[in-house]
DOKOLTOR-597964 format. One line per field, with one value per residue (C-alpha): residue number from 0; residue in one letter; x, y, z. Coordinates in steps of 0.5 Angstrom, whole numbers, plus 500, padded with zeros to 3 digits. Layout:
BEGIN
i	[NUM|...]
aa	[a|...]
x	[X|...]
y	[Y|...]
z	[Z|...]
END
This chain:
BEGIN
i	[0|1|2|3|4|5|6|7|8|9|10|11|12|13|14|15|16|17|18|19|20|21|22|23|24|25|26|27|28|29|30|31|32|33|34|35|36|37|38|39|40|41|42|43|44|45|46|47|48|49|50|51|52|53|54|55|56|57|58|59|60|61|62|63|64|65|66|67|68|69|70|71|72|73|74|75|76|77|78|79|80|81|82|83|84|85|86|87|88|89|90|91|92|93|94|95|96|97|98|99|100|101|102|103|104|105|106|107|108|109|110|111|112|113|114|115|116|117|118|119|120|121|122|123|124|125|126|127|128|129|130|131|132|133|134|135|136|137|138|139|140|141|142|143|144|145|146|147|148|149|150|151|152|153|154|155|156|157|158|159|160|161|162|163|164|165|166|167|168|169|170|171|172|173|174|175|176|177|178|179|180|181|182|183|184|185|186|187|188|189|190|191|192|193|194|195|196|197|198|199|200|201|202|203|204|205|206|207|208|209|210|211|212|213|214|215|216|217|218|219|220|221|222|223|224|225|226|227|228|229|230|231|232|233|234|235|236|237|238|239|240|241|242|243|244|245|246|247|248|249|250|251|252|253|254|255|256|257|258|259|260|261|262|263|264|265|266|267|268|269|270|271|272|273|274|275|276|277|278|279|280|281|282|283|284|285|286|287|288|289|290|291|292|293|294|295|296|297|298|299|300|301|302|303|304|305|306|307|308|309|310|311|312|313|314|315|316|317|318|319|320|321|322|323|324|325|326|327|328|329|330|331|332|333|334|335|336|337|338|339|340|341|342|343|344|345|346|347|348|349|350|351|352|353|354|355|356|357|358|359|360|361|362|363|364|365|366|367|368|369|370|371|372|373|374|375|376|377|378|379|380|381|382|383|384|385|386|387|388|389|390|391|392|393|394|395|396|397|398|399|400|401|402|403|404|405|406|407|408|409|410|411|412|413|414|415|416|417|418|419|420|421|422|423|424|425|426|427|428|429|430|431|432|433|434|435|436|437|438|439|440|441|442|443|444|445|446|447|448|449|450|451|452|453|454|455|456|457|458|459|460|461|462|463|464|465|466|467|468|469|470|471|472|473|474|475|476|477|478|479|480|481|482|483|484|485|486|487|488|489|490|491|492|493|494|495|496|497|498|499|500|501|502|503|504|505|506|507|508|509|510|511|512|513|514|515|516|517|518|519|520|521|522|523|524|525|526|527|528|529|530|531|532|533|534|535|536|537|538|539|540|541|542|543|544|545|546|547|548|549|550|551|552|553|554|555|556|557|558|559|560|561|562|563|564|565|566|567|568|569|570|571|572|573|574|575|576|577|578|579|580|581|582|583|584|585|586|587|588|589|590|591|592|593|594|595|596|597|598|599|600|601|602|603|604|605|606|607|608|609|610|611|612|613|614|615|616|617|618|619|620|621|622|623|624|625|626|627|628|629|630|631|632|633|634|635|636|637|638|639|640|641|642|643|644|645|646|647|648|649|650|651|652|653|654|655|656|657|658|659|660|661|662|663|664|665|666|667|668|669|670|671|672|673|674|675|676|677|678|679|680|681|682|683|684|685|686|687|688|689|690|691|692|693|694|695|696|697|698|699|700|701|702|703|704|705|706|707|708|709|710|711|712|713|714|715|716|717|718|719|720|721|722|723|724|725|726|727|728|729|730|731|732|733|734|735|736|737|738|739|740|741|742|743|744|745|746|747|748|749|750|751|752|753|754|755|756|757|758|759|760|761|762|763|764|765|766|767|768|769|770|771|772|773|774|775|776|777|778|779|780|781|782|783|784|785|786|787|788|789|790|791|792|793|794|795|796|797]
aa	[x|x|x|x|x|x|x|x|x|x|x|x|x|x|x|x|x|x|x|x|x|x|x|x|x|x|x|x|x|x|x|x|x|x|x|x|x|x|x|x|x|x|x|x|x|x|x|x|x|x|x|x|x|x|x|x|x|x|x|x|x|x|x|x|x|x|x|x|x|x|x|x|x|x|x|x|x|x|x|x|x|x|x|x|x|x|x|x|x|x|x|x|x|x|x|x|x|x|x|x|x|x|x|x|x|x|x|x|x|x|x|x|x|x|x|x|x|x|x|x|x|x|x|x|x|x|x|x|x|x|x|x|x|x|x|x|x|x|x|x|x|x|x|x|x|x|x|x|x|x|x|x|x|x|x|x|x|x|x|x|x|x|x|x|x|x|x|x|x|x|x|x|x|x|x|x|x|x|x|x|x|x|x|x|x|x|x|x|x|x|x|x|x|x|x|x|x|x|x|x|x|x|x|x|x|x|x|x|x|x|x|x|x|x|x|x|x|x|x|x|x|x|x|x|x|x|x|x|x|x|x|x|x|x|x|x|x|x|x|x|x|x|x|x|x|x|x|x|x|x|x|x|x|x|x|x|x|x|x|x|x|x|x|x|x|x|x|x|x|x|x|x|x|x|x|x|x|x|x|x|x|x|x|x|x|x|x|x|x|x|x|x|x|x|x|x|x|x|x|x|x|x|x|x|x|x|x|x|x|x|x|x|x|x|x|x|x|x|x|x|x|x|x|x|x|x|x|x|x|x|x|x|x|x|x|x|x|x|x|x|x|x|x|x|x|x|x|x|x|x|x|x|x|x|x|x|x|x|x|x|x|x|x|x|x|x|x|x|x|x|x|x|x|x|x|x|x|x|x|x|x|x|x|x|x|x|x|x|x|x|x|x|x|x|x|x|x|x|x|x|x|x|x|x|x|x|x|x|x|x|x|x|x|x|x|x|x|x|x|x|x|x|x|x|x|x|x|x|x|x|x|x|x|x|x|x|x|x|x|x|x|x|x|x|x|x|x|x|x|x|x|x|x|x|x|x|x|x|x|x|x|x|x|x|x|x|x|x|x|x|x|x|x|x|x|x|x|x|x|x|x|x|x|x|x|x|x|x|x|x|x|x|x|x|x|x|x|x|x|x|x|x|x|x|x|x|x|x|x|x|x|x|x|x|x|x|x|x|x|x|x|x|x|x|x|x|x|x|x|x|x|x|x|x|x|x|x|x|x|x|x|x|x|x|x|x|x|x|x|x|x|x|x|x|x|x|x|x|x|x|x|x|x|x|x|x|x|x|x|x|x|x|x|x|x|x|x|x|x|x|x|x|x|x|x|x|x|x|x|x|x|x|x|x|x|x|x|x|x|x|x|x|x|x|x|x|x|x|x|x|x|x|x|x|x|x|x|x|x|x|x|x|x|x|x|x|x|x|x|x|x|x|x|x|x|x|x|x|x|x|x|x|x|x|x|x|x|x|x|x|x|x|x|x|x|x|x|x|x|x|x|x|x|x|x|x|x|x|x|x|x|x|x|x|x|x|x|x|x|x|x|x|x|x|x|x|x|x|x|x|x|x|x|x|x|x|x|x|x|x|x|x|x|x|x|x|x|x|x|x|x|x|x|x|x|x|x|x|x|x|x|x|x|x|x|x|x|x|x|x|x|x|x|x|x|x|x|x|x|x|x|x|x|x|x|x|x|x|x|x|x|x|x|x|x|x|x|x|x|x|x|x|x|x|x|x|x|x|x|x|x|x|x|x|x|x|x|x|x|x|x|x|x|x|x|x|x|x|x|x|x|x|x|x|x|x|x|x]
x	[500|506|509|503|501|509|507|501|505|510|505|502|509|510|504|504|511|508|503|508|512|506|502|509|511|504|504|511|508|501|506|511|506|501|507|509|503|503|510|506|501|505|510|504|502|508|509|502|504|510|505|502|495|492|496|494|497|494|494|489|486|489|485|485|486|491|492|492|489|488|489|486|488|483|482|485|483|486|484|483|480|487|488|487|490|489|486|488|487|490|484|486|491|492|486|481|475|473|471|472|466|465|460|458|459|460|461|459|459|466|470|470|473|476|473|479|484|482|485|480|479|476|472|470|474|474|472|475|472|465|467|473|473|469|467|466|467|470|468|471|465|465|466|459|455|456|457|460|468|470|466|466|471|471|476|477|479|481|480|488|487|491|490|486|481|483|481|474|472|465|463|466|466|467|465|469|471|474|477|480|487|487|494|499|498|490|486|480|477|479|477|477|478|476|480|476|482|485|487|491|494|500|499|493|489|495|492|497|494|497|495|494|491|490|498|501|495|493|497|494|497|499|497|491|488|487|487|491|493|500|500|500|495|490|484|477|477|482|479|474|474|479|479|483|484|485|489|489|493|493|500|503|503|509|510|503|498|491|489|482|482|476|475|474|471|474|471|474|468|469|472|472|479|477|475|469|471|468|467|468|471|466|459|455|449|443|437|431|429|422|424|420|422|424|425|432|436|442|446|452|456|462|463|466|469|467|460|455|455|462|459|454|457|454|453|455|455|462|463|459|453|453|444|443|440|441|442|444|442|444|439|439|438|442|448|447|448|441|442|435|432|430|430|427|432|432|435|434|439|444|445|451|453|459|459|464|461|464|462|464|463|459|462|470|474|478|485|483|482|476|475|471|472|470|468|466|459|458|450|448|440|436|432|425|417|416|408|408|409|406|408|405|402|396|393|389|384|378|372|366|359|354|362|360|360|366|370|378|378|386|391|394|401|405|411|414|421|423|429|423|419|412|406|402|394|389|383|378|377|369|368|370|366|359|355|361|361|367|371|379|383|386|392|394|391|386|381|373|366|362|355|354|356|353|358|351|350|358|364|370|370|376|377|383|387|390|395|397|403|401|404|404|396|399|403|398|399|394|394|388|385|382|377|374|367|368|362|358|352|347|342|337|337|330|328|332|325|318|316|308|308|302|300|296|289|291|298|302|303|311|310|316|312|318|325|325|334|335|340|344|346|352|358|362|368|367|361|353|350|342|338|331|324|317|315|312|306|307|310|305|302|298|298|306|313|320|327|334|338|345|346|343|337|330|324|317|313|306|303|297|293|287|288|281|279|272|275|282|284|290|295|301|307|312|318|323|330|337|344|351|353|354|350|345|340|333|327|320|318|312|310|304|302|295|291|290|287|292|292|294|302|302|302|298|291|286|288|280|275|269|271|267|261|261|255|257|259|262|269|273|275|267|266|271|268|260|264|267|261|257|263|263|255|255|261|257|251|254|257|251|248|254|252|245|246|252|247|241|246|244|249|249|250|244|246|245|249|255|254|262|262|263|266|266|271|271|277|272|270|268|271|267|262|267|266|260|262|263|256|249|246|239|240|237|231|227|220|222|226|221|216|221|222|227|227|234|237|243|239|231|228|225|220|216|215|213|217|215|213|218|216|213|217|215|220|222|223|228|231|237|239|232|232|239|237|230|234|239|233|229|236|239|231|231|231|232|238|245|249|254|255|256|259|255|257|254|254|251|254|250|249|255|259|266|269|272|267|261|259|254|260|259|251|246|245|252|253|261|261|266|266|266|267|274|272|271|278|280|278|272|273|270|266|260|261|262|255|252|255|253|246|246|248|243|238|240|240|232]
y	[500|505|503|505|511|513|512|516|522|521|522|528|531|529|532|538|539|538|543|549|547|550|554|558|561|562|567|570|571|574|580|580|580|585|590|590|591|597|599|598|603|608|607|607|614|617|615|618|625|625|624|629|631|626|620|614|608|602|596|590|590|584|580|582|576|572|565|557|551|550|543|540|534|529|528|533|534|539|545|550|551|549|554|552|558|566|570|577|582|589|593|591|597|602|603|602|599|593|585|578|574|566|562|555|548|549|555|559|550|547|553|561|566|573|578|583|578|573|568|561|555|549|549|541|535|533|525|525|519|523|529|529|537|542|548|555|563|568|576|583|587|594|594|599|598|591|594|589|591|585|581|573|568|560|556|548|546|539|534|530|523|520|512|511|506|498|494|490|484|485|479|475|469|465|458|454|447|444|436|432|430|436|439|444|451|449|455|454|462|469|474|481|487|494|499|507|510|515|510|515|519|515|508|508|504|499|492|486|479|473|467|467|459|454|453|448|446|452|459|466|471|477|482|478|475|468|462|457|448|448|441|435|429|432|426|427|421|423|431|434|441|446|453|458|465|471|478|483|491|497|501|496|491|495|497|501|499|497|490|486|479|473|467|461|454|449|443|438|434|426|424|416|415|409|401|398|393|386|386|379|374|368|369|363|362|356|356|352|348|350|359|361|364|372|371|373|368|373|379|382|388|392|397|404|410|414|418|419|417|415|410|406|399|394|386|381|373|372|364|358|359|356|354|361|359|365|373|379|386|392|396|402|404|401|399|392|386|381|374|371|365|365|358|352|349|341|338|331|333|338|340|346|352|355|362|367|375|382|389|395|402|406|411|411|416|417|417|410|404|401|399|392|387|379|375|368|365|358|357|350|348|345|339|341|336|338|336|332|332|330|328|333|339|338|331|330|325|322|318|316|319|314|309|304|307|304|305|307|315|315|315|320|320|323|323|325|329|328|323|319|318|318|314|319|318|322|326|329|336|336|343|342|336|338|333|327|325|321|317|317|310|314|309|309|315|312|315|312|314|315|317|316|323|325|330|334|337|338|337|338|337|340|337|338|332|333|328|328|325|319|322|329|330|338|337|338|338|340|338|340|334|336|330|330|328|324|323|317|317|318|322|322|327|332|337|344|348|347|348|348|349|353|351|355|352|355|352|349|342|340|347|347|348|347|346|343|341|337|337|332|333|329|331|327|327|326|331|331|327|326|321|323|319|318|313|306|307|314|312|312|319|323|329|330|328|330|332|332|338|339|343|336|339|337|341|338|339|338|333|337|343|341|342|345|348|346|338|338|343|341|335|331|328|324|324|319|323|318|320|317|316|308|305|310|314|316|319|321|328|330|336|340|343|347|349|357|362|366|371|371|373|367|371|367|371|367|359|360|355|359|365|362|361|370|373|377|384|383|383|381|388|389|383|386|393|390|385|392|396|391|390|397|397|392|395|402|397|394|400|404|398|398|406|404|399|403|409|405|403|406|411|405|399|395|389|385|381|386|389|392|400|404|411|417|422|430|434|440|440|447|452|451|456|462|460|465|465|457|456|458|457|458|452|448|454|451|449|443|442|445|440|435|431|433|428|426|427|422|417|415|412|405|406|412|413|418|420|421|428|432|438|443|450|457|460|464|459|454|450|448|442|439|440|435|430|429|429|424|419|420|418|412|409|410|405|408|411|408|403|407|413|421|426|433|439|444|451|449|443|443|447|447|443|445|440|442|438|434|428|422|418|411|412|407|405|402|395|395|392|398|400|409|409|411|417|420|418|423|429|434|436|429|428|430|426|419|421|422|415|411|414|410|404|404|405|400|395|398]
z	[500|502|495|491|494|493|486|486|489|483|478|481|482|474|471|475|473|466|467|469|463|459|463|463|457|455|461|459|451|454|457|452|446|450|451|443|442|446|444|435|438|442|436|430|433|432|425|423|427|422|416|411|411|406|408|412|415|414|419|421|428|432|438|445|448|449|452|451|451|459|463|470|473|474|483|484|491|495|501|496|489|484|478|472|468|467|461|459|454|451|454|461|462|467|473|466|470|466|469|467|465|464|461|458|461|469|469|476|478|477|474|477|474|478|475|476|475|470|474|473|479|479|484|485|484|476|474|466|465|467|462|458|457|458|453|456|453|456|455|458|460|463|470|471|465|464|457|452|451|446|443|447|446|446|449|452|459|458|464|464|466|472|473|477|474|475|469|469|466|464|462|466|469|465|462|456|453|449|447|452|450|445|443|446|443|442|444|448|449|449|455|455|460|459|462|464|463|457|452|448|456|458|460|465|459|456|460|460|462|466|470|477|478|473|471|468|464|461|458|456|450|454|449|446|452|449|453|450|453|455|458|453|454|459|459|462|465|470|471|467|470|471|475|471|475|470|472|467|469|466|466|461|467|471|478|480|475|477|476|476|476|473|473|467|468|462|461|458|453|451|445|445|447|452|448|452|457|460|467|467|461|462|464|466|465|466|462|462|455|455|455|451|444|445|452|456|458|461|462|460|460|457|462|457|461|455|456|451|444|445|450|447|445|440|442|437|438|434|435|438|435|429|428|431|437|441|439|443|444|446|452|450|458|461|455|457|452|453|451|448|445|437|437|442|446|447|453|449|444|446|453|453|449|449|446|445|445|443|444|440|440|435|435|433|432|425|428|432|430|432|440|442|447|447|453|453|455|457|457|461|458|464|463|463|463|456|454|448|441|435|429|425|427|422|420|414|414|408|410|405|407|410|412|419|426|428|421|423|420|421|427|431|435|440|444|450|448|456|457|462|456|459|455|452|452|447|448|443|445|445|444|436|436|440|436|438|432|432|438|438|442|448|448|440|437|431|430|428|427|432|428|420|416|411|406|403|410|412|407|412|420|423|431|436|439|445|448|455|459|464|469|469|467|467|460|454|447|441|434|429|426|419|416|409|407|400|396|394|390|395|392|387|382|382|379|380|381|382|374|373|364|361|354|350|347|341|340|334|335|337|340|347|352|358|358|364|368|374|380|384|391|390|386|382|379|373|374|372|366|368|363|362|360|360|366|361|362|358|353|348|351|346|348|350|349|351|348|351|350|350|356|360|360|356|353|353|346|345|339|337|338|341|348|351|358|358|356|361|365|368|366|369|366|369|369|371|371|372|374|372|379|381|382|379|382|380|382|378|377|375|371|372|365|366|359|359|353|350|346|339|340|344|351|356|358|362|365|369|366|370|366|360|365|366|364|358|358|366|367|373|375|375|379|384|385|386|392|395|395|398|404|405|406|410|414|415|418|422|425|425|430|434|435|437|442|446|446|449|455|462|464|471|471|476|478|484|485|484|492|491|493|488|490|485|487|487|487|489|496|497|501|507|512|509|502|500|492|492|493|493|498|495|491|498|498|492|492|490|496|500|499|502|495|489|482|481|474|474|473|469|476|473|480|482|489|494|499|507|507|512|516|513|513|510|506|511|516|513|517|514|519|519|510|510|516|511|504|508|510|503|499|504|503|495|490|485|488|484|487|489|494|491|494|495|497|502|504|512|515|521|528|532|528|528|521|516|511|511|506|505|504|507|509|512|506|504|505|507|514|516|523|523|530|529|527|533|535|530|534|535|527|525|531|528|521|526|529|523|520|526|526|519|521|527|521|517|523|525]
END
């Protein structure tokens, strides 16, 4: 610390020394030049005094003031303000009452000017690398007036740099990389610092660059700043990162500079520079026989130091594997080597591998050669309970249709591929065979017929075999059994179709009238050929006849052109058709030839005898009309008749034996003594019911009576209690009442009655056996509707 303020002051000291040396003669040649320029005045005034009127001297008018470009030291601090210079001009002579003026960048702030003198200060420390230079204009006023003496002059005060900005790495930290194993000499990035001070002012700004910490692997370029490998063989398998401290210092790197450091974090990257490696030269490994195809039977693993691409290996099976029994693949995940099974293993016949495997890198590198390793595997097969094996996968079997129950279709085998050698038994599997048609021998495999087959109704059986060792019943085998039905000639041909023949009564002789085909169930080998003829006892036919087409078909004619409706409207030809099969088989076929009346062109119109029974001029659409207008009248009558009898029905039926109640509902049920608007309560005030009887008009009374007269009442004096215990009595005693209790509704429900409601439901007049008296048990609102049930039912027993 001592050392670096002892040339801090050094500095100080120099450039101070520096400012004096030019600061001076300017001073010295301000005063000399402003006393020539006196002595050129007093001296001009002289000559022109001694020139004759007429003359003039001419002269060019110079500039009053007088100074240089002027300088201040940055940071300079100190108890008074630091002069920066002085200004001058010619008309400060003598007690001339003039003052200085200073204006622009800090003026009356960062510079001060004496007025009397010119002297200017700084009066505030000064940062170069904030503002460089400050630009500012100087005038000569009148001291009184302020009245502009000189025009303004400009001039530059310039900020003289010191060093005293370290340099600085604006980007750092930083982070580079760069190959393993890479060269001497081989770069591996740059880094750069800046320094704030004046690059052009001495040395503050000349930056050198070392390195602190990361030697002797790497080295930096003192003037360029590049990081560069100084150390041959660096492997990232040994280390991958290194830590490289950077200084740079300003003052071209000598005594008294600034420095700043960063730091720079390199990373060496892989190159496949190390072979895949075995963790073990022999693997041993036992497999079962019965593994399945595609299934692991083991593991291997070729270790790499490498990373990444570089270290992902390939498997490969090189030697001992002559029948490719195995394979290996590579797991993407782990790197690992799966040994699996593309064929099947038998213990019976080879019982140990030996095989020799190698791992390769992927990725080489062009100056390498290519990196493997090899290791040996020695696989052991392990006897396994194999199920039984058939000779064959699939069996082809043929039998005749219609062959003996019993008769040997074909046989079956399998055998137990173990060294034991168990017997083998053998099933059919029921579920191809659902209608047991066929059996199978469970010690020898022969397969017989268990019911007669028949190849028209299904040419192919296909049934599934399973053989199951003796002694371990859990080791099945399948085999699929397919069984052919071979044809016999079994069936008799027939005609392909129903044929019925029309024949026209005005038809030519040998006329065609049916061309008539036959098919035949079986089929042989040698195909179809059908032979027809007439049955013997119509050989000699008059009427008809056939001829045998090409096509093993045959057309029947007709002899002559007399053929009539009235005579015979329908005829039956025999036909006896025969197969080519062996033995041969027949069978008769009749044709039905029906008579029918044609038009001129052949077209047949009419093959109805009663047709020619039909009045004249009354066709058949005729008929048809007539028959319809007599169903729809006797539709319309019978509906009429309907509606006659539905409306002559009694709206209630009367039956005596139907003692069932019958109870009609109404959702209205009035609005009891407060409800004035819901009921009239004049309706209980008419004459009629006045004279004690009011005529029902739900039903026509099949019997008149006359009811008990009640108590006479005027028409002011109803009372209305007395009116519903009549009204009650005469409808409990009418028997012209329906079958059936109806609600009514009244407006007065009784003196001191406190229910909301009040019906004739449930009367004396009902023949339910109910008991009401739990009405009264509901509370003092139904307690009068149970005396007035009560009541009733005490009539009726009366």
């Amino acid at each position: 610390m001592p050392k670096w303020s002892e040339e801090m002051l050094m500095d100080l000291w120099m450039s101070l020394l520096l400012l004096w040396i030019t600061c001076v003669p300017c001073v010295s040649t301000t005063l000399i030049i402003g006393q020539s320029k006196s002595i050129q005045a007093g001296g001009s005034a002289a000559v022109a005094s001694r020139l004759g009127e007429g003359q003039r001297l001419l002269s060019r008018a110079k500039r009053g003031w007088v100074w240089n470009q002027m300088f201040v030291l940055e940071e300079f601090s100190g108890p008074d303000p630091i002069l920066v210079g002085r200004l001058h001009t010619d008309l400060d002579v003598g007690g001339r009452n003039i003052k200085y003026v200073l204006a622009g960048e800090g003026a009356g702030t960062i510079f001060a000017i004496n007025e009397l003198t010119g002297d200017i200060h700084a009066m505030k420390r000064l940062d170069r690398e904030e503002k460089a230079e400050y630009t500012l204009t100087a005038q000569v006023v009148n001291a009184d007036t302020d009245e502009p003496l000189e025009p303004p002059s400009e001039f530059i005060i310039k900020v003289q740099d010191i060093n005293d900005n370290p340099p600085q790495f604006i980007e750092g930290p930083y982070r580079a990389s760069v190959p393993e194993m890479s060269a001497v000499g081989t770069p591996v990035t740059r880094v750069t610092a800046t320094d704030a001070d004046d690059p052009v002012y001495g040395n503050s700004a000349k930056l050198v660059y070392s390195i602190l910490e990361g030697q002797p692997y790497f080295s930096i370029d003192p003037n360029s700043a590049t990081i560069k490998i100084a150390l041959h063989g660096m492997d990232r398998e040994m280390r991958e990162e290194y830590l490289v401290v950077i200084q740079a210092k300003d003052m071209g790197g000598h005594m008294g500079g600034l420095s700043g450091t960063t730091t720079v974090t390199v990373t060496l990257t892989d190159i496949n520079d190390n072979p895949p490696k075995f963790s073990k030269s022999l693997y041993d490994f036992v497999i079962p026989e019965d593994l399945p195809l595609g299934t692991m039977g083991g593991k291997v693993k070729a270790n790499d130091r490498d990373i990444g691409e570089n270290a992902k290996s390939s498997y490969g099976i090189i030697e001992g594997d002559e029948q490719g029994t195995f394979e290996i693949a590579t797991d993407a995940q782990t790197q690992e080597g799966i040994l699996r099974l593309r064929r099947p293993l038998d213990y019976e016949s080879k019982r140990a591998y030996t095989l020799k495997v190698e791992a390769t890198n992927l990725r080489l590198e062009p100056s390498s050669g290519p990196f493997k390793d090899t290791a040996t595997v020695k696989i052991v097969v392990e006897d396994a309970d194999e199920p039984p094996v058939f000779s064959r996968p699939m069996y082809l079997l043929e039998v005749n249709e219609n062959a003996p129950i019993n008769t040997v279709i074909g046989t079956v085998t399998a055998r137990d591929p173990d060294y034991t050698g168990s017997p083998v038994r053998y099933f059919i599997d029921r579920h191809t065979d659902l209608e047991r048609q066929f059996n199978i021998n469970v010690d020898d495999g022969k397969i017989t017929l268990a019911k007669p087959l028949d190849r028209e109704t299904d040419m192919w059986h296909n049934i599934t075999v399973t053989a199951t060792e003796v002694r371990n019943h859990s080791q099945i085998s399948r085999a699929i059994v397919a069984i052919r039905v071979m044809d016999i000639n079994d069936n008799a041909p027939e005609f392909a179709t129903e044929y019925e023949a029309f024949l026209c009564e005005n038809g030519n002789p040998g006329q065609v009238i049916q061309t008539v085909s036959a098919v035949d169930k079986d089929d042989p080998i040698q195909g179809h050929y059908f032979d027809y003829r007439l049955v013997p006892e119509m050989l000699n036919n008059p009427n008809f006849t056939i001829k045998n087409n090409p096509d093993n078909s045959i057309s029947v004619l007709a002899k002559h052109d007399t053929f009539r409706r009235q005579k015979q409207e329908m005829y039956f030809l025999p036909i006896i058709v025969t197969d080519n099969g062996n033995p041969p088989m027949s069978s008769t076929n009749t044709l039905t030839i029906r008579v029918c009346g044609c038009s001129k062109d052949g077209i047949v119109q009419s093959c109805n005898v009663e047709a020619y029974v039909l009045p004249i001029g009354l066709s058949m659409g005729a008929l048809i009309a007539i028959l319809a207008c007599i169903i729809l009248l006797l539709v319309i009558v019978v509906l009429f008749v309907t509606l006659r009898r539905h409306k002559n029905e009694p709206l209630i039926i009367k039956d005596d034996e139907d003692v069932r109640e019958n109870i009609i509902r109404y959702d209205d049920e009035g609005g009891g003594e407060e409800d004035t608007e819901a009921f009239d309560i004049a309706t209980l005030q008419n004459p009629d019911g006045i004279s004690g009887y009011l005529p029902r008009k739900d039903i026509k009374p099949d019997l008149q009576f006359m009811p008990r007269a009640g108590q006479q009442s005027g028409p002011n004096g109803v009372d209305v209690d007395e009116f519903i215990n009549v009204r009650l009595h005469e409808a409990d005693n009418d028997p012209t009442a329906p079958p059936y209790d109806s609600i009514q509704i009244y407006g007065y429900e009784g003196r001191g009655s406190i229910a909301g409601s009040l019906s004739s439901l449930e009367t004396a007049s009902s023949d339910s056996d109910q008991n009401y008296d739990y009405l009264r048990e509901w509370g003092p609102r139904f307690r009068r509707l149970g005396e007035l049930y009560s009541v009733g039912e005490s009539d009726r027993e009366t």
